[in-house]
C-alpha positions as CSV (number, residue, x, y, z in Angstrom):
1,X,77.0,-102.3,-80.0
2,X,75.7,-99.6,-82.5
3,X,77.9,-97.0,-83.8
4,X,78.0,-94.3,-86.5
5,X,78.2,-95.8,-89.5
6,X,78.3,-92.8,-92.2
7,X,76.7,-89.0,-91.7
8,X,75.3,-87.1,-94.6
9,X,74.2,-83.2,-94.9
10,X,75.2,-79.9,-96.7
11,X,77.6,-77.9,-95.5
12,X,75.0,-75.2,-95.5
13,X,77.1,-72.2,-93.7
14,X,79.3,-72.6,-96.8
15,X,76.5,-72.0,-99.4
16,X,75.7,-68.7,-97.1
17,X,79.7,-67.6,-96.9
18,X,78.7,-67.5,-100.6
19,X,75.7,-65.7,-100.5
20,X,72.9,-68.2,-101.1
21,X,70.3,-68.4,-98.0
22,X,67.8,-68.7,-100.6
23,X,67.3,-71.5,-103.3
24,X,65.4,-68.8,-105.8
25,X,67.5,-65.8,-104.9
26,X,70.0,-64.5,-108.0
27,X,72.8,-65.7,-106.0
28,X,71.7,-69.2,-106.0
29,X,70.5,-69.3,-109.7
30,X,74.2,-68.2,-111.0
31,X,76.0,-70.8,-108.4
32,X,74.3,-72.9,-109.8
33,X,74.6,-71.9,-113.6
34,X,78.2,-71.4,-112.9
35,X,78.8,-75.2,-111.9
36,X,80.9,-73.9,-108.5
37,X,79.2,-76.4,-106.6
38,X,79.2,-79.6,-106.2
39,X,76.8,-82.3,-107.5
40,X,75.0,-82.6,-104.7
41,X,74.9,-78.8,-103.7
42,X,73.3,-77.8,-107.4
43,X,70.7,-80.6,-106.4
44,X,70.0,-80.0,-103.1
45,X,69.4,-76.0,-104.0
46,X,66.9,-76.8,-106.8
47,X,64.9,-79.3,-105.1
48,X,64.9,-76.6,-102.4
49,X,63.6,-74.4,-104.9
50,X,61.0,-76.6,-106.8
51,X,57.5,-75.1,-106.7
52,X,56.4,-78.4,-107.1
53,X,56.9,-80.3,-103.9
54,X,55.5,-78.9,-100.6
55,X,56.8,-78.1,-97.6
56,X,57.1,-79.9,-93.6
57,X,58.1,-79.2,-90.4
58,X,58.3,-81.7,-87.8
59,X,59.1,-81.7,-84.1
60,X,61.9,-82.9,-82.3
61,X,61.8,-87.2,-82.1
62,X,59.8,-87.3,-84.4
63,X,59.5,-90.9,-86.5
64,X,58.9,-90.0,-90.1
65,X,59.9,-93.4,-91.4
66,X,59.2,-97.3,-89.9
67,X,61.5,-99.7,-90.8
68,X,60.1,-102.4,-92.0
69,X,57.0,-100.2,-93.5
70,X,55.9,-98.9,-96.5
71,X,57.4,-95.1,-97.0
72,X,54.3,-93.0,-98.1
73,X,56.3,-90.1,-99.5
74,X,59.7,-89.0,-99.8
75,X,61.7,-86.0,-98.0
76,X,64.0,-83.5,-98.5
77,X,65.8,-82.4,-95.7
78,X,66.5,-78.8,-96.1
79,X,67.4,-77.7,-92.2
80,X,67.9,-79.9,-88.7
81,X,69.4,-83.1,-88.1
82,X,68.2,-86.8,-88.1
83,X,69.1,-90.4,-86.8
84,X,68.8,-93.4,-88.9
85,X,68.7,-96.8,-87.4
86,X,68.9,-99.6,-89.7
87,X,70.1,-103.0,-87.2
88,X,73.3,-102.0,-85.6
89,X,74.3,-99.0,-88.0
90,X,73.3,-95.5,-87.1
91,X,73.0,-92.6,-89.7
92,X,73.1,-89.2,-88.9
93,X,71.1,-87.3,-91.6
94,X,71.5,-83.5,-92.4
95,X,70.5,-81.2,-94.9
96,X,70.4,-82.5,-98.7
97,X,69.6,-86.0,-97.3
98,X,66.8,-87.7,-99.6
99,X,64.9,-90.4,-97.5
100,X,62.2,-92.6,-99.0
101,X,62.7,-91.9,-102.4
102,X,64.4,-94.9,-103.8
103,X,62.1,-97.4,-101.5
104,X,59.1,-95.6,-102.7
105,X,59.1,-95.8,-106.6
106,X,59.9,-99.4,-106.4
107,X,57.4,-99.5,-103.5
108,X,59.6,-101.5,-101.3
109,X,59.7,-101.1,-97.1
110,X,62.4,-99.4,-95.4
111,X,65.6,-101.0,-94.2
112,X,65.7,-97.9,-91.5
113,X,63.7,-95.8,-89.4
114,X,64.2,-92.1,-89.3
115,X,64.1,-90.2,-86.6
116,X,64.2,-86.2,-86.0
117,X,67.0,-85.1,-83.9
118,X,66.2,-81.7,-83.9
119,X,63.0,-79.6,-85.7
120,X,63.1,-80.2,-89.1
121,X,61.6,-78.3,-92.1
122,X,61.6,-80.8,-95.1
123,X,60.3,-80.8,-99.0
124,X,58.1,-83.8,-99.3
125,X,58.3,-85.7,-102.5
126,X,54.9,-87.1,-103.5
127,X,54.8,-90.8,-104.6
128,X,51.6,-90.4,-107.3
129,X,53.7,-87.7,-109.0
130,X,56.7,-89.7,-109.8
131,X,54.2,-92.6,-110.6
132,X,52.2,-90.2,-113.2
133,X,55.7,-89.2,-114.8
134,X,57.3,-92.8,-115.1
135,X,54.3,-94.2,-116.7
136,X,54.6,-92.0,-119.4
137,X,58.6,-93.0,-119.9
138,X,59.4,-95.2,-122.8
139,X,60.2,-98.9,-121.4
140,X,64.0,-98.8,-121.9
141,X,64.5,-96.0,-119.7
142,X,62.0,-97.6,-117.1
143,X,64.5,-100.3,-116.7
144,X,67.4,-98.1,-116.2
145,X,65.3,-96.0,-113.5
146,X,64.8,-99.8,-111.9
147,X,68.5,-100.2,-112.3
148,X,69.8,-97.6,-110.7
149,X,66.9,-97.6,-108.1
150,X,68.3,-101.2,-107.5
151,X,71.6,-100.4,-106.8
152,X,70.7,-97.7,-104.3
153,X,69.1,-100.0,-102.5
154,X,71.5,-102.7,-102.6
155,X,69.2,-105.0,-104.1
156,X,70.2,-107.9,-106.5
């Protein structure tokens, strides 16, 4: 029978009790420069922020990623909720999740498929733009971008 395995997503009513509602606003930039927040808060606000990746809104069960399939671009999540199904495990994805990303600059299918709960605005993370930066990256640090990609994934 399936069940919950893990949930991920930003506790973003907190980051408003503090003022930030938006990732360029003063507020944010000196959270951020004050290192208040956590890891994944800091990263989550300036991805939010970037002026470099676009953004998507997609309807209620809504598939954005096969498993199985190729994932063409990465995402964000910066509001609404998501279900991952991956076998028996289920995911529920909030906020701050980043889908696709690991699979994709290692071009490898998805183990899941993801699946909008609610409506969801996400920042998409273009594929040919990561591909255009690591080619330029010296080999060594290549390898450790393989590495770490690797171990994301859980591959050997």
């Amino acid at each position: 029978m399936a069940q919950v395995s893990s949930s991920f997503a930003i506790d973003l009513e907190k980051l408003k009790s503090l003022g930030i509602s938006d990732p360029s606003s003063n507020a944010a930039l000196e959270m951020i420069k004050s290192r208040s927040l956590t890891s994944d808060q800091r990263l989550f606000l300036t991805l939010w922020g970037s002026t470099l990746l676009k953004t998507a809104l997609f309807e209620p069960k809504k598939k954005i990623i096969t498993a199985g399939s190729l994932v063409e671009e990465g995402y964000l999540i910066i509001s609404g909720s998501l279900v991952g199904v991956e076998g028996d495990n289920i995911y529920r994805l909030g906020p701050g999740a980043v889908l696709g990303l690991a699979e994709g600059i290692i071009n490898r299918p998805s183990k899941m498929s993801v699946i909008t709960a609610t409506s969801v605005q996400a920042r998409l993370i273009p594929f040919h733009k990561i591909d255009a930066v690591i080619s330029l990256l010296p080999k060594e640090v290549k390898g450790i971008l393989q590495t770490i990609v690797k171990r994301t994934l859980a591959l050997p």
